[in-house]
Phi, psi and omega in degrees: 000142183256150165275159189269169190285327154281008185269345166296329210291282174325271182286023163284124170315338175276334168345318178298326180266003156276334180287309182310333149244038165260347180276323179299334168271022193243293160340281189308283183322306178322295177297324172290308177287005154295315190320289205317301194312298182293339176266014131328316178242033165082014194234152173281165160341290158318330183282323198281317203301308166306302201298328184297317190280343162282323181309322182303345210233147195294314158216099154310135154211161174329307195302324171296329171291339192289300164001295189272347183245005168051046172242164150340102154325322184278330164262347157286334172277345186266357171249033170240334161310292189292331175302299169307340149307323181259012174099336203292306228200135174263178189203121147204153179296102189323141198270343175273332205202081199297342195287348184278117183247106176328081161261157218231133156292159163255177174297315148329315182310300189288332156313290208296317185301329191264356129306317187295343189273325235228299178309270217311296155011297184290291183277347149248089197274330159336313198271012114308311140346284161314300173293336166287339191263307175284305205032284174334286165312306181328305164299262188327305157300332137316304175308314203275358168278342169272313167333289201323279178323359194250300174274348182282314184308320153340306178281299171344281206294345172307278185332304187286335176282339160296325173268355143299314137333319188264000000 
């Protein structure tokens, strides 16, 4: 008996590396149609991405970006140095809790997240299209894809620690 292309689809063992790699072709798009917008102001794809998430978040710190973007501390802090070198984001040390250091846009900063926000806008106007018309949906898929991504990085990072045990 042959199987139909859904019933592999379904009972395949691999789905994690077929999803994993649609997330990687997303990734990869993603990052290319960002590049052109950020380097206009001189920032890489990752660089745009930390100002947006300190604009988005209410108190930002390394700890939260590294957090959220699931990278390095040593490497969110050290462009995040350089983000403050070039004017983008200011840096300090929380006054209750010195190990936390606080970022702040600059006024540059806040130019650049609302040109790259405007830019993109402008050359993809589909994904505003989309979000006005779904709004709703649009939110909801997003939460459960970051639930969904919270529990699969979990289940990984379970996994890899059992196996260093054994």
């Amino acid at each position: 008996m042959t199987e139909t292309n859904t019933e592999k689809d379904i009972e395949s063992p691999c789905i994690f590396l077929e999803s994993l790699a649609e997330l990687l072709r997303l990734k990869t798009n993603a990052e290319r149609a960002i590049y052109p917008v950020a380097q206009k102001y001189g920032l890489t794809p990752v660089q745009a991405i930390i100002l947006h998430l300190i604009y988005e978040s209410e108190t930002p710190t390394v700890s939260t970006v590294f957090r959220t973007l699931d990278l390095n501390q040593g490497n969110v802090s050290s462009t995040c140095k350089k983000l403050e070198s070039a004017g983008y984001i200011s840096r300090r040390r929380c006054e209750n809790d010195e190990r936390r250091v606080v970022l702040t846009l600059t006024e540059k900063g806040l130019g650049a997240v609302s040109g790259i926000g405007s830019e993109v806008a402008m050359r993809y106007p589909f994904f505003k299209t989309v979000y006005e018309e779904d709004a709703s949906l649009a939110k909801e898929c997003v939460a459960a894809f970051r639930a969904l991504a919270a529990k699969l990085n979990q289940m990984i990072l379970d996994c890899e620690g059992s196996d260093s045990n054994a």
